[in-house]
PDB file of N, CA, C and O in Angstrom, chain B, residues numbered from 101:
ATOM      1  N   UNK B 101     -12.393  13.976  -9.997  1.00  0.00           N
ATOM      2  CA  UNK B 101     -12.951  13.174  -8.945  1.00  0.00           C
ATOM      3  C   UNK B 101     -12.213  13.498  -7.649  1.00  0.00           C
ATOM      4  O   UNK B 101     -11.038  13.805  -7.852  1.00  0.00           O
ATOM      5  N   UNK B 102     -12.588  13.509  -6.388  1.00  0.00           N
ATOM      6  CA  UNK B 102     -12.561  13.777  -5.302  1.00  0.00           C
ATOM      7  C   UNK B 102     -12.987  12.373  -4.276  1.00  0.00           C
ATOM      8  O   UNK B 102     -13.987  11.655  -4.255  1.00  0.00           O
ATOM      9  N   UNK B 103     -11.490  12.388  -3.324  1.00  0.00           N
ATOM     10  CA  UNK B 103     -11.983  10.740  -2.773  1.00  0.00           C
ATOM     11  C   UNK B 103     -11.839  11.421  -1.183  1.00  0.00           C
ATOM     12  O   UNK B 103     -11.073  12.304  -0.797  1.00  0.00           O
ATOM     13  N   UNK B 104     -12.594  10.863  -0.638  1.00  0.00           N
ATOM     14  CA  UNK B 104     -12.661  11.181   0.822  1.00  0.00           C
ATOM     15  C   UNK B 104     -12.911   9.806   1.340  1.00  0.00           C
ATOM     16  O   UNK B 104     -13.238   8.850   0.635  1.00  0.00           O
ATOM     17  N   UNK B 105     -12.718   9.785   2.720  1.00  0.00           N
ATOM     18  CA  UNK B 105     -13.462   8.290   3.133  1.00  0.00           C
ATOM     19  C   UNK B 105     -12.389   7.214   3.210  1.00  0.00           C
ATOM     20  O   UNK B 105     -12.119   6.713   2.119  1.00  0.00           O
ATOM     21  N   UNK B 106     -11.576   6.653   4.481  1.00  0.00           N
ATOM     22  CA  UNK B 106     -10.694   5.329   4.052  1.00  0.00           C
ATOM     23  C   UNK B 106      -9.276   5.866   3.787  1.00  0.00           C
ATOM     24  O   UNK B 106      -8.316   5.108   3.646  1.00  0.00           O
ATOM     25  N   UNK B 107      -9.206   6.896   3.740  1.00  0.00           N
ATOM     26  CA  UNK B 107      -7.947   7.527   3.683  1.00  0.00           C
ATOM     27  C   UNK B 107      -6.990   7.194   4.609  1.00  0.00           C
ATOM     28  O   UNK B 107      -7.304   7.969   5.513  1.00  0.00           O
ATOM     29  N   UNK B 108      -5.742   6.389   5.144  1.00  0.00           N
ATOM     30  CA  UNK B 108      -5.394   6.013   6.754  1.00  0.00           C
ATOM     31  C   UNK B 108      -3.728   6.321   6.078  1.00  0.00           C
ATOM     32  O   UNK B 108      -3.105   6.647   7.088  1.00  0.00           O
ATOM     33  N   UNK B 109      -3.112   6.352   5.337  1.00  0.00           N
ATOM     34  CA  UNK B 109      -2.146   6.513   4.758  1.00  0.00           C
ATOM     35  C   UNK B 109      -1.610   6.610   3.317  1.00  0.00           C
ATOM     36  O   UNK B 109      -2.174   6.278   2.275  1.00  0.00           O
ATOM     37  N   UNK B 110      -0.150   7.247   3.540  1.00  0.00           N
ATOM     38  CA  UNK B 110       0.292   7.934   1.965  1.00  0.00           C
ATOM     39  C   UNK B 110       0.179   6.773   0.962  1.00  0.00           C
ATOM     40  O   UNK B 110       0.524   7.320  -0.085  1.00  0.00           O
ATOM     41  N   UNK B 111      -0.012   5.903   0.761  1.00  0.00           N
ATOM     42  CA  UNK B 111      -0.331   4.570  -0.185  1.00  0.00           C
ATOM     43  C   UNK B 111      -1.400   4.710  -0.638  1.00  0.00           C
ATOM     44  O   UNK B 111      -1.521   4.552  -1.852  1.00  0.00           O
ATOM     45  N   UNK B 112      -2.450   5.023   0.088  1.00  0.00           N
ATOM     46  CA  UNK B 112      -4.138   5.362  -0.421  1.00  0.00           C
ATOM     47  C   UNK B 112      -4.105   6.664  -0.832  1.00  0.00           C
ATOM     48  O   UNK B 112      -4.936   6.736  -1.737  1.00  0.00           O
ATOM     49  N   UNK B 113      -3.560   7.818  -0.649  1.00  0.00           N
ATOM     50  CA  UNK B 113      -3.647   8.629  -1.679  1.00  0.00           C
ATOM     51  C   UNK B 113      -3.153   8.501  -3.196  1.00  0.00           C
ATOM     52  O   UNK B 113      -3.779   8.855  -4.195  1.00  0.00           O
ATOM     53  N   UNK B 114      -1.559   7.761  -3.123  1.00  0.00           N
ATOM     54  CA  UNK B 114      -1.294   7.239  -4.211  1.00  0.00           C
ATOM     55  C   UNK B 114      -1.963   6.337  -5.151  1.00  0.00           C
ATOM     56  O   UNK B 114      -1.891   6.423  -6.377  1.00  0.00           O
ATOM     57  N   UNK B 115      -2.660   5.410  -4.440  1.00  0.00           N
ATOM     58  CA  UNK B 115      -3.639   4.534  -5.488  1.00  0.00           C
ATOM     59  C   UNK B 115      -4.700   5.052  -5.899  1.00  0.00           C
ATOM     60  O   UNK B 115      -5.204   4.750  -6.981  1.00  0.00           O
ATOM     61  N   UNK B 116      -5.348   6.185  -4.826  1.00  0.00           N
ATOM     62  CA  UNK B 116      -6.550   7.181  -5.062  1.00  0.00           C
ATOM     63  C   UNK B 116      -6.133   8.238  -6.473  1.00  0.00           C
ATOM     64  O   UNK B 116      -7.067   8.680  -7.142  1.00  0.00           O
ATOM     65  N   UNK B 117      -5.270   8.448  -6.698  1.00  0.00           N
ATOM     66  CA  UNK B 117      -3.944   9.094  -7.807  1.00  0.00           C
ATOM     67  C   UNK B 117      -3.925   8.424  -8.998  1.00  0.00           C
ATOM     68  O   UNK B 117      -3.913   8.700 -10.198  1.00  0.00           O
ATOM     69  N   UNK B 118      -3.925   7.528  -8.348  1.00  0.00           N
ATOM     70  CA  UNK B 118      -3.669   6.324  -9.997  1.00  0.00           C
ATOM     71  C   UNK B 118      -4.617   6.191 -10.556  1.00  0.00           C
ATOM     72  O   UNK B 118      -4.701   6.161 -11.783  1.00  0.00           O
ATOM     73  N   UNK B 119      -5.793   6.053  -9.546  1.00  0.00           N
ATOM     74  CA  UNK B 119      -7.189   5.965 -10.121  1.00  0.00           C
ATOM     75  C   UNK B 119      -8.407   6.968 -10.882  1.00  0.00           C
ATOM     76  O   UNK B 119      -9.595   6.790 -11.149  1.00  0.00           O
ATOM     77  N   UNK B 120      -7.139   8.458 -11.132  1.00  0.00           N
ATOM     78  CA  UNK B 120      -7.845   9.163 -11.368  1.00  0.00           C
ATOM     79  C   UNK B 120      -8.282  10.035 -10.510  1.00  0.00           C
ATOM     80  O   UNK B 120      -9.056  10.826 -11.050  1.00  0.00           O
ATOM     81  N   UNK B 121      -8.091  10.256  -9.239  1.00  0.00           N
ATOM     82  CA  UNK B 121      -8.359  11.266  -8.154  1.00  0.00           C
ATOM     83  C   UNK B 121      -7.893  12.658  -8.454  1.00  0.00           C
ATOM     84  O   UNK B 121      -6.712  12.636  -8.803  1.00  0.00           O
ATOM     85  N   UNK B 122      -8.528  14.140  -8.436  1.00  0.00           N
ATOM     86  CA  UNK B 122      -7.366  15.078  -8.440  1.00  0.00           C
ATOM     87  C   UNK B 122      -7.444  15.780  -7.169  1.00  0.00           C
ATOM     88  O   UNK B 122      -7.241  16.994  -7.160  1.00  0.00           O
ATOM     89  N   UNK B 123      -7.682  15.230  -6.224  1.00  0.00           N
ATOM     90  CA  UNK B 123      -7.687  15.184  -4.861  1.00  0.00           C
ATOM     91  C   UNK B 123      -8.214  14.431  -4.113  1.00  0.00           C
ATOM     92  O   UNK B 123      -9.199  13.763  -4.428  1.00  0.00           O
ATOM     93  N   UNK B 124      -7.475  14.390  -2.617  1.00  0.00           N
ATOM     94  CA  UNK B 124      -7.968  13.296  -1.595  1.00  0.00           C
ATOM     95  C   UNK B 124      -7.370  13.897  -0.255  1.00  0.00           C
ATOM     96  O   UNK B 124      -6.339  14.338   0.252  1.00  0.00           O
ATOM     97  N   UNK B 125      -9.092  13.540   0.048  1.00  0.00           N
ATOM     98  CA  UNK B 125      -8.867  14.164   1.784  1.00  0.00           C
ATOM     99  C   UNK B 125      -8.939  13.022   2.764  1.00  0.00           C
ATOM    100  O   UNK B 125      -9.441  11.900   2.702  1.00  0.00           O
ATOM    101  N   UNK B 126      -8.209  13.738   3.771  1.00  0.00           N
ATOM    102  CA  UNK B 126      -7.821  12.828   4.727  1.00  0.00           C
ATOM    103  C   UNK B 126      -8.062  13.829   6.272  1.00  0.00           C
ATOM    104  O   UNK B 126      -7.149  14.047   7.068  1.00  0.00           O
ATOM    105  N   UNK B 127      -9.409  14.306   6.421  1.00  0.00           N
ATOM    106  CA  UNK B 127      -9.548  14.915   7.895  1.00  0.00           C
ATOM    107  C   UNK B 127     -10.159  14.208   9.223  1.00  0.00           C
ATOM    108  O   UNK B 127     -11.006  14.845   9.849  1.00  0.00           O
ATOM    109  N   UNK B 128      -9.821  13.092   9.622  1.00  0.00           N
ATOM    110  CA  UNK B 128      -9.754  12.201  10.319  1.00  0.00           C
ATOM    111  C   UNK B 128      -8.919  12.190  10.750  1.00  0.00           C
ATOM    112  O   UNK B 128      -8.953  12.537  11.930  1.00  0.00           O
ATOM    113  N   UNK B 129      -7.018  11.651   9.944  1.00  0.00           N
ATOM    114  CA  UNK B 129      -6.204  11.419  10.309  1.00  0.00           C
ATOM    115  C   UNK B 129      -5.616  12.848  11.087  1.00  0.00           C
ATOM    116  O   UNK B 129      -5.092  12.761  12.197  1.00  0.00           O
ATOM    117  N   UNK B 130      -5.723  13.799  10.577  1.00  0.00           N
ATOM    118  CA  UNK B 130      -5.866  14.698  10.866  1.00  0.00           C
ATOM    119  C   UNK B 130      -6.615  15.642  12.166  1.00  0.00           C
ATOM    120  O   UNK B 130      -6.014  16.441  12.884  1.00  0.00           O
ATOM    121  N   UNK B 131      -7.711  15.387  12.216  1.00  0.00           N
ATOM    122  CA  UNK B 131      -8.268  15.767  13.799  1.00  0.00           C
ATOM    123  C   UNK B 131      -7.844  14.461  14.319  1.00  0.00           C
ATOM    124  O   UNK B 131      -7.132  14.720  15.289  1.00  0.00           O
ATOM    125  N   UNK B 132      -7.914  13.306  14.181  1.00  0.00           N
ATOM    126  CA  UNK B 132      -7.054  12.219  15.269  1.00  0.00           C
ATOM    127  C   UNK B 132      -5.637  13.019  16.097  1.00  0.00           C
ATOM    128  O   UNK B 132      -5.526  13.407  17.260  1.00  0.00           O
ATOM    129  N   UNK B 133      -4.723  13.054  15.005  1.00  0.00           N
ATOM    130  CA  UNK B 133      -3.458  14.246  15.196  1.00  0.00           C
ATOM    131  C   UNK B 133      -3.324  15.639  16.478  1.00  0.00           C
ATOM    132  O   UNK B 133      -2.482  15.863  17.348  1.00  0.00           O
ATOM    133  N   UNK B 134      -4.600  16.364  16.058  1.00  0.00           N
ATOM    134  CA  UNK B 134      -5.040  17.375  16.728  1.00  0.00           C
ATOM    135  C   UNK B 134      -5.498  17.213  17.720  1.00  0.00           C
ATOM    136  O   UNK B 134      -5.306  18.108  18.542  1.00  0.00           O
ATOM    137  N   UNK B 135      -6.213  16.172  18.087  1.00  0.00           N
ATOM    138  CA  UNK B 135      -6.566  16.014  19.278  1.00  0.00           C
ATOM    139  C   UNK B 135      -5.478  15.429  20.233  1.00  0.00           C
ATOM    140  O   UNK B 135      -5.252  15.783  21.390  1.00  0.00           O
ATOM    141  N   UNK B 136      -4.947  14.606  19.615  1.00  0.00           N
ATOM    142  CA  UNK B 136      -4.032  13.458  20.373  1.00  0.00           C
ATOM    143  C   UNK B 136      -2.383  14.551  21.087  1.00  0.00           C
ATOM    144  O   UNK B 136      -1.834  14.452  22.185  1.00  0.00           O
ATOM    145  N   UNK B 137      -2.024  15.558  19.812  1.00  0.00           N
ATOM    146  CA  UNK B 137      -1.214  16.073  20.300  1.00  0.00           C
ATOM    147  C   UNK B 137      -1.610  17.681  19.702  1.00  0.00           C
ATOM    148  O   UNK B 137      -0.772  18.438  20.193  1.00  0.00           O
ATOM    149  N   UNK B 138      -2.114  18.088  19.247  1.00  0.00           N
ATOM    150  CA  UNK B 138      -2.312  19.185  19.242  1.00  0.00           C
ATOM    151  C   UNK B 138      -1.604  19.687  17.648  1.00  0.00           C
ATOM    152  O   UNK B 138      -1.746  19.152  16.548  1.00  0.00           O
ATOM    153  N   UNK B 139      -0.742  21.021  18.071  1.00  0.00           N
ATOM    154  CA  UNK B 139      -0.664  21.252  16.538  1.00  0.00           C
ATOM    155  C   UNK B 139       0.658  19.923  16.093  1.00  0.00           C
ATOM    156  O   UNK B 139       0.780  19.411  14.980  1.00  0.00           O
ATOM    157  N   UNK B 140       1.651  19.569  17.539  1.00  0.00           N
ATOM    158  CA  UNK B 140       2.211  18.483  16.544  1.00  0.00           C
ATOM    159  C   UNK B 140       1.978  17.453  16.093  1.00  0.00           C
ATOM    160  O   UNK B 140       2.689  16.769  15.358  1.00  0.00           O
ATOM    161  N   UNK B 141       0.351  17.127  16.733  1.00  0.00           N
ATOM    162  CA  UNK B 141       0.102  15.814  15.961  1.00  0.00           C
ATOM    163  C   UNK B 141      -0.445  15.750  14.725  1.00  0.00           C
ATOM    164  O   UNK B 141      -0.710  14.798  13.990  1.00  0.00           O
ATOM    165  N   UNK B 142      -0.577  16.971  14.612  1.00  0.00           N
ATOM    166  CA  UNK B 142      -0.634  17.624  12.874  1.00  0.00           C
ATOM    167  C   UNK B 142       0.315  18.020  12.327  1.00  0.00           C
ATOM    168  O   UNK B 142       0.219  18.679  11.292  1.00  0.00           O
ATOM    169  N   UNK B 143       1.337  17.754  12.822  1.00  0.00           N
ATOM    170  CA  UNK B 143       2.363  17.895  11.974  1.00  0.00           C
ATOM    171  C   UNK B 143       2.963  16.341  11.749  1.00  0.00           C
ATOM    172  O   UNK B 143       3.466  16.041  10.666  1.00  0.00           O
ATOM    173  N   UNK B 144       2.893  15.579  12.619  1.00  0.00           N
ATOM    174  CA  UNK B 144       3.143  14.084  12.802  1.00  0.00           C
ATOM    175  C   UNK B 144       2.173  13.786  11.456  1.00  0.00           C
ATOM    176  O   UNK B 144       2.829  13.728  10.416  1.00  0.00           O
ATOM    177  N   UNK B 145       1.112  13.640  11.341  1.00  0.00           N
ATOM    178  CA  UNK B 145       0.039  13.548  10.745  1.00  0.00           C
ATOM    179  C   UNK B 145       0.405  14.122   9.022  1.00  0.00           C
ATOM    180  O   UNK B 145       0.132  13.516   7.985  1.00  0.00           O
ATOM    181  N   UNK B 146       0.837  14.962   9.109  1.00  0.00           N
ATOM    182  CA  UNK B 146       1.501  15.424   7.585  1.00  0.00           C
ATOM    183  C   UNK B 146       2.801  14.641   7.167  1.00  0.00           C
ATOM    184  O   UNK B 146       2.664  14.074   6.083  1.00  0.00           O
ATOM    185  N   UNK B 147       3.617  14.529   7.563  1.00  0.00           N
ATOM    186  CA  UNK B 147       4.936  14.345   7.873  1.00  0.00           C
ATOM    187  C   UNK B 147       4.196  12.238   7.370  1.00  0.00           C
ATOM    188  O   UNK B 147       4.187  11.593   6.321  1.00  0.00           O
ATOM    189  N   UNK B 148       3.838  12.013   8.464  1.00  0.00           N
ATOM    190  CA  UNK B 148       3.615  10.400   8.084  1.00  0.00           C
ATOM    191  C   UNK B 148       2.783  10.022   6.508  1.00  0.00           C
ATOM    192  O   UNK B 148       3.012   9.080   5.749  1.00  0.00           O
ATOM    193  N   UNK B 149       1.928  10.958   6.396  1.00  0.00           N
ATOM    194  CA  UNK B 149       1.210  10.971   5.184  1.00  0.00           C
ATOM    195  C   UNK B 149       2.417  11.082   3.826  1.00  0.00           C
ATOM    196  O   UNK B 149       2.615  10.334   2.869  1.00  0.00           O
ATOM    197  N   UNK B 150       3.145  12.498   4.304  1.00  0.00           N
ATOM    198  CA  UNK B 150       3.931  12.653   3.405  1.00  0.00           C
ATOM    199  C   UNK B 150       5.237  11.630   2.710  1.00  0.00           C
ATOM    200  O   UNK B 150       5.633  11.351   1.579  1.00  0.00           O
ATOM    201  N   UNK B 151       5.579  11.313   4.020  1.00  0.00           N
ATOM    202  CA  UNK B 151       6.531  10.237   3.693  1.00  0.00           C
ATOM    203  C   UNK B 151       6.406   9.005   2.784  1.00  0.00           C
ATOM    204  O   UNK B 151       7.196   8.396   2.063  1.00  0.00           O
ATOM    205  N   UNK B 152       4.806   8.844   3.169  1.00  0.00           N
ATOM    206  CA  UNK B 152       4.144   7.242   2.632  1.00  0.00           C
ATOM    207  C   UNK B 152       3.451   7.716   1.287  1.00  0.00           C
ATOM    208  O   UNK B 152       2.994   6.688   1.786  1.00  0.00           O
ATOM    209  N   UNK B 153       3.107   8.002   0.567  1.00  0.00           N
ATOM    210  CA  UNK B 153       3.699   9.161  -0.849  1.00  0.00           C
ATOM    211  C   UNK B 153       4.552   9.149  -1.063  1.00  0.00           C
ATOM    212  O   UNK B 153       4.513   9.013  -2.286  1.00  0.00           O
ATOM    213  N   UNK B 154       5.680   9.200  -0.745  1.00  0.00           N
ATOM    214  CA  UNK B 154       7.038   9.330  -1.303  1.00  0.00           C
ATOM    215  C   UNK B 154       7.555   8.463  -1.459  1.00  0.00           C
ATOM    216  O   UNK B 154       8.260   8.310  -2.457  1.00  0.00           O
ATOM    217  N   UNK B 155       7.352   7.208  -0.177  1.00  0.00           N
ATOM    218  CA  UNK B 155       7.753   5.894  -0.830  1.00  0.00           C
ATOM    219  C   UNK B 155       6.896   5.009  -1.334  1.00  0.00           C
ATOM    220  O   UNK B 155       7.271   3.844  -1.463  1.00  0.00           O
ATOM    221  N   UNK B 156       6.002   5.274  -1.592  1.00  0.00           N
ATOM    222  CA  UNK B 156       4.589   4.867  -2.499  1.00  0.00           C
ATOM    223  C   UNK B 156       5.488   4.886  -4.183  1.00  0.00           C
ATOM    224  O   UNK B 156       5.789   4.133  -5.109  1.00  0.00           O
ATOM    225  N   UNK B 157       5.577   5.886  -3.869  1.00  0.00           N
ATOM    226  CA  UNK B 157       5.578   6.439  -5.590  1.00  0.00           C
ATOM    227  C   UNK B 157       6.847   6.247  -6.095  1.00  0.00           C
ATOM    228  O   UNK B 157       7.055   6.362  -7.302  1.00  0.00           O
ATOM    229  N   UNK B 158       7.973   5.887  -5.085  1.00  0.00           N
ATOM    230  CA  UNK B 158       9.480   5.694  -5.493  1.00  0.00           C
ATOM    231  C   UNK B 158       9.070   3.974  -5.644  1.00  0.00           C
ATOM    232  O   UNK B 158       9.504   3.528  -6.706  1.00  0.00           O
ATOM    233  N   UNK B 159       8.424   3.072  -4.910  1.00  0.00           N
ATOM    234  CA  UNK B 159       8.133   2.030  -4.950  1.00  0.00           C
ATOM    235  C   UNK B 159       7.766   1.642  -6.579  1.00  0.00           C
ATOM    236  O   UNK B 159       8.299   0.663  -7.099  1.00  0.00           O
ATOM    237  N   UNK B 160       6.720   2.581  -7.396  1.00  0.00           N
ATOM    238  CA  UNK B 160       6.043   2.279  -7.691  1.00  0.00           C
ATOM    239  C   UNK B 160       6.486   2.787  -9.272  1.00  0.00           C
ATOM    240  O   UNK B 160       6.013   2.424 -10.349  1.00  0.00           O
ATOM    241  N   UNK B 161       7.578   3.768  -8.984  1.00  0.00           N
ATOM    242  CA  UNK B 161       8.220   4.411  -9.989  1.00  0.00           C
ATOM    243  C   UNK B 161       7.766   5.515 -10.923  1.00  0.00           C
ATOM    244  O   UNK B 161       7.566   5.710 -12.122  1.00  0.00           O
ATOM    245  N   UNK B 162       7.718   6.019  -9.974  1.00  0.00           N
ATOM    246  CA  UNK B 162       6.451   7.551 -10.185  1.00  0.00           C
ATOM    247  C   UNK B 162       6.989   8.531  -9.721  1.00  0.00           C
ATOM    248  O   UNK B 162       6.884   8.685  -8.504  1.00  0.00           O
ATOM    249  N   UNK B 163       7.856   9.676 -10.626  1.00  0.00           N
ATOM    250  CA  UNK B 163       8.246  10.672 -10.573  1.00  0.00           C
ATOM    251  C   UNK B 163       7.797  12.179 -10.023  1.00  0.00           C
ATOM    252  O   UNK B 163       8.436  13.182  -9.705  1.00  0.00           O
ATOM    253  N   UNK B 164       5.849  11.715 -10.087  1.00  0.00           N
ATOM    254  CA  UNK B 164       5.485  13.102 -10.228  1.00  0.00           C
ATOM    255  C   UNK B 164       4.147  12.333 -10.182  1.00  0.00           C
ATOM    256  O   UNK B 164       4.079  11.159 -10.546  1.00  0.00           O
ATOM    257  N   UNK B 165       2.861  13.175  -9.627  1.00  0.00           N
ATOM    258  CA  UNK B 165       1.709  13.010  -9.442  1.00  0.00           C
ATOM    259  C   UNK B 165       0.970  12.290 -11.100  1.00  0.00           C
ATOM    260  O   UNK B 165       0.536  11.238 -11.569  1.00  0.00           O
ATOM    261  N   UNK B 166       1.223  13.688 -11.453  1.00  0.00           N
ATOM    262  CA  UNK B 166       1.246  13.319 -13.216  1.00  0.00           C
ATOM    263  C   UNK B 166       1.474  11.929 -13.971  1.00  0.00           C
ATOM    264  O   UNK B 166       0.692  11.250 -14.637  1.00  0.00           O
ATOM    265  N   UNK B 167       2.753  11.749 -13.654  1.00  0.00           N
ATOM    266  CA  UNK B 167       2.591   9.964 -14.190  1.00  0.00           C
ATOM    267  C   UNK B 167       1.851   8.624 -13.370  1.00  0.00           C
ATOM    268  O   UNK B 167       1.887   7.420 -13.624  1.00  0.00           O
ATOM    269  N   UNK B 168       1.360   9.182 -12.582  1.00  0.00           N
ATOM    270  CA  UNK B 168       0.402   8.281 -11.933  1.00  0.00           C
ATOM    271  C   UNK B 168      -0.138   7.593 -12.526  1.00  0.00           C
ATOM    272  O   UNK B 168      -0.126   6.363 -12.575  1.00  0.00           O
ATOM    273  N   UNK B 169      -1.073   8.880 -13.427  1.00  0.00           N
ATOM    274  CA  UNK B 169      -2.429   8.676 -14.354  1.00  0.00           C
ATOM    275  C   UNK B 169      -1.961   7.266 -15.417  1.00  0.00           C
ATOM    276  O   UNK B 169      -0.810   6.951 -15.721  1.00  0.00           O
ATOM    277  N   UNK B 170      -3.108   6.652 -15.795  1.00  0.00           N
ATOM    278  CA  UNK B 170      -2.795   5.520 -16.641  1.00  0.00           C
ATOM    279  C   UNK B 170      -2.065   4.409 -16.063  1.00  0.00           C
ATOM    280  O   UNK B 170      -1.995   3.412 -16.781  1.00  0.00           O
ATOM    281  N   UNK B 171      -1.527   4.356 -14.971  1.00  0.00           N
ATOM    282  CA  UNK B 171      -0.874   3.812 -14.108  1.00  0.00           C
ATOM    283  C   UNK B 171      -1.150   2.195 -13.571  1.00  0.00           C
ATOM    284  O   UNK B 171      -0.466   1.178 -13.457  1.00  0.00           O
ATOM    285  N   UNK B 172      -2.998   2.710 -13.238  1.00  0.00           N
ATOM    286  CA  UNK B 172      -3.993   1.248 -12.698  1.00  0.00           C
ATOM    287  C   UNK B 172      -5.217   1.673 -14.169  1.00  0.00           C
ATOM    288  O   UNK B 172      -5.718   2.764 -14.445  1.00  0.00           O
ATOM    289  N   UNK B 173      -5.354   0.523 -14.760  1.00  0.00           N
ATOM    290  CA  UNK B 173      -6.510   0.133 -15.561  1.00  0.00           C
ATOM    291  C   UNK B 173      -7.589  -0.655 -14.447  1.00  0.00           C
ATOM    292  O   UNK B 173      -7.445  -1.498 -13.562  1.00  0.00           O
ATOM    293  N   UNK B 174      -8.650   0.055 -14.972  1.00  0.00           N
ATOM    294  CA  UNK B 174      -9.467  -0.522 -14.031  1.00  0.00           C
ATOM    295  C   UNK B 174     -10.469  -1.337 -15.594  1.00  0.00           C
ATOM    296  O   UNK B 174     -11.443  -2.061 -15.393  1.00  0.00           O
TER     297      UNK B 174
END
């Protein structure tokens, strides 16, 4: 499954993760980035994503994309 749509930070990829996602796009936040500052607001734009993932998943006690799975019962 593939989630696009609503994507605004690294927390929604992580729950998009949990839910079974094996990818999720986020090109909004992204041309927002690009426009606003160019290539560094694409890098701002990675960098903020990335971070919020990282403490998503340290929050949440998730080593690795992989143990996500099974994570949220829906």
């Amino acid at each position: 499954m593939l989630v696009d749509g609503g994507v605004r930070r690294g927390s929604d990829v992580v729950k998009a993760c949990a839910l079974g996602a094996r990818a999720v796009m986020f090109g909004r936040p992204y041309l927002y980035g690009l426009g606003a500052a160019g290539e560094l607001g694409v890098e701002w734009v990675i960098n903020y994503f990335s971070a919020g993932v990282k403490r998503t998943m340290a929050l949440v006690g998730a080593t690795d994309v992989a143990s996500l799975r099974g994570l949220v019962r829906c």
